[in-house]
C-alpha beads as a LAMMPS data file, in Angstrom:
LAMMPS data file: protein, C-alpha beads

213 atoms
212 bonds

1 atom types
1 bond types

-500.0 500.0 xlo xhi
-500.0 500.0 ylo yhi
-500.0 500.0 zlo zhi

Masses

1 110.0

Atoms # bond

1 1 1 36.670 -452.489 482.088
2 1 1 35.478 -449.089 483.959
3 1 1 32.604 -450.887 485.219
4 1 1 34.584 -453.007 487.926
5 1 1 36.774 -451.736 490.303
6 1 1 41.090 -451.661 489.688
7 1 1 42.679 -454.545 491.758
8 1 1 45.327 -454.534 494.302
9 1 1 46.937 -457.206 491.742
10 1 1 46.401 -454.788 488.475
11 1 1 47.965 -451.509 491.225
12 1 1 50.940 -453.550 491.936
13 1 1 51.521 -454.549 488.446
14 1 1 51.460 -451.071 487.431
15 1 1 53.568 -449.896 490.283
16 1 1 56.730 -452.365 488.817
17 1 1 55.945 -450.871 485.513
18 1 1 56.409 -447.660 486.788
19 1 1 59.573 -448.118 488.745
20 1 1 60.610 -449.808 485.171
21 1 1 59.414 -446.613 483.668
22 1 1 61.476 -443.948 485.878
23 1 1 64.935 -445.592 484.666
24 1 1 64.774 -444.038 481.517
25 1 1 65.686 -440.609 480.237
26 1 1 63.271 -439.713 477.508
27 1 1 63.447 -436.536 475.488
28 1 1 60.803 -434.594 474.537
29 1 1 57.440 -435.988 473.387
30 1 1 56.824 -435.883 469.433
31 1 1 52.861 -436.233 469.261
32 1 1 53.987 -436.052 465.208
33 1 1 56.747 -438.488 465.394
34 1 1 54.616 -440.690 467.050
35 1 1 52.166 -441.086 465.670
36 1 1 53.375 -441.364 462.085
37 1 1 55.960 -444.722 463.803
38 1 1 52.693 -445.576 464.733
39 1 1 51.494 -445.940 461.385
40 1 1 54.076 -447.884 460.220
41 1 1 55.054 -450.298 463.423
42 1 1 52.874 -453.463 461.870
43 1 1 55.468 -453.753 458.974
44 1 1 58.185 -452.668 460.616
45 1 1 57.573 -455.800 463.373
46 1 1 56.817 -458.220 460.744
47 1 1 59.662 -460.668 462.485
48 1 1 59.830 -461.632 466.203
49 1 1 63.518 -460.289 466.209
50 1 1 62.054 -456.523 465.177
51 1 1 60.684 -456.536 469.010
52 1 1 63.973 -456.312 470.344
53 1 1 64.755 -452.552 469.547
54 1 1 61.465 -451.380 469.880
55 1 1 62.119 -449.283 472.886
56 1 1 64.850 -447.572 470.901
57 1 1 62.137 -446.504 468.228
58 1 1 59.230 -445.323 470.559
59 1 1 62.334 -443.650 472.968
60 1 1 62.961 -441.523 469.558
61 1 1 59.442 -439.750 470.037
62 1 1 59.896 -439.255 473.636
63 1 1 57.328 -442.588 474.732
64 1 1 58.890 -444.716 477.317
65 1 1 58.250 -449.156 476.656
66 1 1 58.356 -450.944 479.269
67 1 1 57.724 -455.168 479.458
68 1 1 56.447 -456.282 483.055
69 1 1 55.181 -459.756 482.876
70 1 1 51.723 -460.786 483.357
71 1 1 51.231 -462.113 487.342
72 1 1 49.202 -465.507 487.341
73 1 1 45.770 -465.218 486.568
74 1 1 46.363 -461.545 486.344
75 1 1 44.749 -461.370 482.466
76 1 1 46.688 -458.070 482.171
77 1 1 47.691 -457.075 478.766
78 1 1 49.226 -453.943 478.901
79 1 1 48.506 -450.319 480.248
80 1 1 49.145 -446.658 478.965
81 1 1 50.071 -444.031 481.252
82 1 1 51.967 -440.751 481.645
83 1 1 55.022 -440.129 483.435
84 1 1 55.426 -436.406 483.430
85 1 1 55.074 -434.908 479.979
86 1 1 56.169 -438.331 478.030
87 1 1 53.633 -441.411 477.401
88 1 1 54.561 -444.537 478.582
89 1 1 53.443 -447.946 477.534
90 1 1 53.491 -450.713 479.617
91 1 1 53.382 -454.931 477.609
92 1 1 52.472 -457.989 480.086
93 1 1 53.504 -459.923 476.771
94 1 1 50.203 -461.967 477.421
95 1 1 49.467 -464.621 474.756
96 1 1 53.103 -464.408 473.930
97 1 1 52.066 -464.587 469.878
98 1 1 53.922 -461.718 467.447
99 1 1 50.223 -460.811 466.542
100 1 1 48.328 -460.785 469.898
101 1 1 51.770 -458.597 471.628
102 1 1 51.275 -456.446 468.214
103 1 1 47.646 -455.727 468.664
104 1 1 47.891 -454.802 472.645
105 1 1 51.328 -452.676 471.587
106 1 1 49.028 -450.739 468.809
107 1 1 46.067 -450.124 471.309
108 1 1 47.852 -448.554 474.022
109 1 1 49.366 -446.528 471.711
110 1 1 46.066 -445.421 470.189
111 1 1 44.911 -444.517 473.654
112 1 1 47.757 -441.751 473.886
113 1 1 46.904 -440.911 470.226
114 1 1 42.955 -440.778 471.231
115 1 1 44.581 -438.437 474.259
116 1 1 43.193 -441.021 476.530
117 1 1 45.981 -440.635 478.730
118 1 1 46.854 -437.947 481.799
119 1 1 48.426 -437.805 484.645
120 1 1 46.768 -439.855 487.605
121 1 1 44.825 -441.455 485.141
122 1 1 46.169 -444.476 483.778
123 1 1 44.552 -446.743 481.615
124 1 1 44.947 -450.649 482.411
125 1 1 43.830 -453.021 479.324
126 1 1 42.816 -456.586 480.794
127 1 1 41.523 -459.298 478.652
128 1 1 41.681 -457.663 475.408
129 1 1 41.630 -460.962 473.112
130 1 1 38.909 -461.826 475.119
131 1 1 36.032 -459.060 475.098
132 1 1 33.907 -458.365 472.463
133 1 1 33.199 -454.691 470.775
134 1 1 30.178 -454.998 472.335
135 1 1 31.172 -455.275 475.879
136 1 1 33.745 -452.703 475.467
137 1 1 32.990 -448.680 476.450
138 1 1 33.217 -446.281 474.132
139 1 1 37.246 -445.192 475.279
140 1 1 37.887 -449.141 474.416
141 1 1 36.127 -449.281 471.398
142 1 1 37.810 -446.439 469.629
143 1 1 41.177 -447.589 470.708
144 1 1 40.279 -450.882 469.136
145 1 1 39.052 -449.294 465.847
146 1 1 41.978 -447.062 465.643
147 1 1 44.493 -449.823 466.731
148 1 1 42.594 -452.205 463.858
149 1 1 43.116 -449.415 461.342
150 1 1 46.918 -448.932 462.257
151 1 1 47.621 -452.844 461.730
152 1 1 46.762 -452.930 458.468
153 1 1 47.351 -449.722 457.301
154 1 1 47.068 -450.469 453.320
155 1 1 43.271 -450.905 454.173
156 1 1 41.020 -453.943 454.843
157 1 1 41.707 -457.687 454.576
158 1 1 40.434 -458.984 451.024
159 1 1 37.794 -461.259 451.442
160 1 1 38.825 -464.618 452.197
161 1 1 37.714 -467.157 450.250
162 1 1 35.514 -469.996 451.998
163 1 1 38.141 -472.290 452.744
164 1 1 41.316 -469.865 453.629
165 1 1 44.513 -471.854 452.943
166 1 1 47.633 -470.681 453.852
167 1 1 48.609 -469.684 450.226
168 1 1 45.795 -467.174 450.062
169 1 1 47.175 -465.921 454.084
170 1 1 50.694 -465.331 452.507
171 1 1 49.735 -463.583 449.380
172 1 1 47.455 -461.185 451.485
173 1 1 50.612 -460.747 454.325
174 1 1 52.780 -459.850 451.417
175 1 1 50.195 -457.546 450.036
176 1 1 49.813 -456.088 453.678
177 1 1 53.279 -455.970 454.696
178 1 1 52.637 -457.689 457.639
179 1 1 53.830 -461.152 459.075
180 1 1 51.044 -464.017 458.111
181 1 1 50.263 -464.616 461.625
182 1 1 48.910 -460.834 461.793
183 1 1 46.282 -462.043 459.202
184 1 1 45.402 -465.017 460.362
185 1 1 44.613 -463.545 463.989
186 1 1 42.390 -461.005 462.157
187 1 1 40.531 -463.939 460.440
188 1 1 40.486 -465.843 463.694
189 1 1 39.069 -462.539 466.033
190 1 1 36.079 -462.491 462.747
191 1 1 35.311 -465.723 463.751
192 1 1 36.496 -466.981 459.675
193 1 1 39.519 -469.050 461.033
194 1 1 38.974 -471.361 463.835
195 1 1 41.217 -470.546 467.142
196 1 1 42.516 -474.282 466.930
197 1 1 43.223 -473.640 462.965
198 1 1 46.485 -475.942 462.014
199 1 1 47.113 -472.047 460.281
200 1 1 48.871 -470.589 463.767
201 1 1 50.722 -474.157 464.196
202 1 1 54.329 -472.440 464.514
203 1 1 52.891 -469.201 465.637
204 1 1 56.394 -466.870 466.077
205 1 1 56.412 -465.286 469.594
206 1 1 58.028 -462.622 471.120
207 1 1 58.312 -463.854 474.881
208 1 1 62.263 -463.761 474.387
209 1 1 62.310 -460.407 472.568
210 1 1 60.357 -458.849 475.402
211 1 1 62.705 -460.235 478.001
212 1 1 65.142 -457.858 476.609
213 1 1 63.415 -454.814 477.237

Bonds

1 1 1 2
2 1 2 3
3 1 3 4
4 1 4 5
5 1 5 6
6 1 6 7
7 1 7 8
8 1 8 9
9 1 9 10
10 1 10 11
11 1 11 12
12 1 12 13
13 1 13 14
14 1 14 15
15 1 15 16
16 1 16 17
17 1 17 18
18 1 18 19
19 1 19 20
20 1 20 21
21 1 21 22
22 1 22 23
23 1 23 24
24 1 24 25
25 1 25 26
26 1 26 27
27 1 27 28
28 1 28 29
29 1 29 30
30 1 30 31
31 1 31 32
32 1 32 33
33 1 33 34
34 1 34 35
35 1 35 36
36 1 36 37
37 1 37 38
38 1 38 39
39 1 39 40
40 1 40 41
41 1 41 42
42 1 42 43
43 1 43 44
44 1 44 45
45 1 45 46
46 1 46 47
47 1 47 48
48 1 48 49
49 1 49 50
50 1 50 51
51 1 51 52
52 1 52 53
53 1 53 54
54 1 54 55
55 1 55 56
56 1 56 57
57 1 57 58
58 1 58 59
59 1 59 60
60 1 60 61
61 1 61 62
62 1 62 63
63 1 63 64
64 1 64 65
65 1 65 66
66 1 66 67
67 1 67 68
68 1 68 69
69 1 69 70
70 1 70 71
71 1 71 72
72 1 72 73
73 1 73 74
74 1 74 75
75 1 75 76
76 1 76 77
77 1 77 78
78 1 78 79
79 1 79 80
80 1 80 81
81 1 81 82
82 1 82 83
83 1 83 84
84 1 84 85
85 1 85 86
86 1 86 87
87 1 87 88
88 1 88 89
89 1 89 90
90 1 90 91
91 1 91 92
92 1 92 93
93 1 93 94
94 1 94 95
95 1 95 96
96 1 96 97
97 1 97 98
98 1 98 99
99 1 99 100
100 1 100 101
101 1 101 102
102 1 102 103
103 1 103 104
104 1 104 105
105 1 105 106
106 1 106 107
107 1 107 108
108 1 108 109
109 1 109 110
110 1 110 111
111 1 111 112
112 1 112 113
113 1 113 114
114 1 114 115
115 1 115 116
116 1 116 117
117 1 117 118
118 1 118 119
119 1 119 120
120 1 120 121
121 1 121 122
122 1 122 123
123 1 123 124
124 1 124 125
125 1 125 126
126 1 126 127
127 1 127 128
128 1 128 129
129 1 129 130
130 1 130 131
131 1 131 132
132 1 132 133
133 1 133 134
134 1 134 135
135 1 135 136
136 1 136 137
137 1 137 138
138 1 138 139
139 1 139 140
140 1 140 141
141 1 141 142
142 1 142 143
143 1 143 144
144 1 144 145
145 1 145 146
146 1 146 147
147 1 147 148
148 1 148 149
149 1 149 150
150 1 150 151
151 1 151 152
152 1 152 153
153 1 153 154
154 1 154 155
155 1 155 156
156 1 156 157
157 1 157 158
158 1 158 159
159 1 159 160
160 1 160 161
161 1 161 162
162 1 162 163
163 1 163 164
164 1 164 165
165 1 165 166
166 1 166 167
167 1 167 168
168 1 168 169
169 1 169 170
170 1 170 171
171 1 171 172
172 1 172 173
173 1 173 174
174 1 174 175
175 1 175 176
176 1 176 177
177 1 177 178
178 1 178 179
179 1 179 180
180 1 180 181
181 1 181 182
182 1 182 183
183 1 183 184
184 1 184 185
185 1 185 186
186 1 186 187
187 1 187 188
188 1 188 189
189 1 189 190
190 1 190 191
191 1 191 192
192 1 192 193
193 1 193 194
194 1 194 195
195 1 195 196
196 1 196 197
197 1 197 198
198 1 198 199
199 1 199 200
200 1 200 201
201 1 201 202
202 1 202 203
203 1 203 204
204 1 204 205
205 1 205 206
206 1 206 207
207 1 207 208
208 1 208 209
209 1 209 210
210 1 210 211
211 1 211 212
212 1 212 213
């Protein structure tokens, strides 16, 4: 939110992700490589396990991952900044669900795609699953568009029908390549799933996987 001011909470956060940051040797950055992994990271982490070597894959383009978790009542999601020449991306792993970790993953990386990101200037994403495209700045709202675009990258959800049941949510997963819970979050941020939907019960998560990192 570039209307309030950056916390001392939301600096030191970013500090450890930094420090995390500066223990890895990344090659070159691939702006190509990138951002065609980028394009193809929703299918590819269609199981919690995929997490795991996720570094590995965005280390392959030259962008450092890092996973600092979220301080209490911190509401940080994740942040984007640069580290020399190479992007880094930083996950709180708030909201621990494979679909809400996905989504803050894919729009930090479409703020170094949107060339959001330069030195000094990081950018901190707080409360993500909570604003609204409305309340968002422009910078935010074309990281969200581009971010929506890259998780379903065969193209829109199908209409639902009236009453979604999860039948219809794994026929439109398979069709999307993507794990059902990545379809039913979409249907629950539209407002045509309820948040307390017996759909999530069983959500995967990637808390574990992130640990790793």
């Amino acid at each position: 939110n570039h209307n309030e001011h950056v916390t001392k909470l939301q600096i030191a956060w970013l500090a450890l992700a930094k420090r995390k940051a500066r223990q890895q040797d990344l090659p070159s950055y691939d702006s190509e490589q990138f951002e065609h992994l980028a394009s193809t990271l929703s299918q590819v982490l269609s199981t919690s396990e995929a997490f795991s070597h996720l570094p590995e894959k965005l280390r392959a383009a030259g962008v450092g991952l890092v996973h600092e978790p979220n301080f209490p009542r911190g509401k940080i999601d994740g942040a984007a900044f640069m580290l020399g020449d190479n992007p880094v991306i930083a996950l709180s792993g708030r909201g621990k669900r494979l679909d809400k970790v996905l989504f803050t993953l894919l729009h930090e990386i479409a703020h170094v795609l949107n060339g959001d990101v330069s030195i000094g200037e990081p950018q901190i994403d707080t409360g993500l699953s909570e604003s609204s495209a409305g309340e968002a700045d422009a910078m935010e709202r074309a990281a969200d568009e581009r971010a929506a675009r890259l998780v379903f990258p065969q193209g829109p959800l199908a209409e639902p029908p009236a009453q979604v049941r999860q039948k219809w949510v794994a026929e439109e997963a398979v069709r999307q390549q993507v794990h059902p819970i990545v379809v039913i979050g979409r249907l629950q941020k539209d407002g045509k799933v309820d948040w307390r939907s017996a759909l999530v019960k069983g959500a995967p998560t990637v808390e574990r996987q992130l640990a790793t990192w």
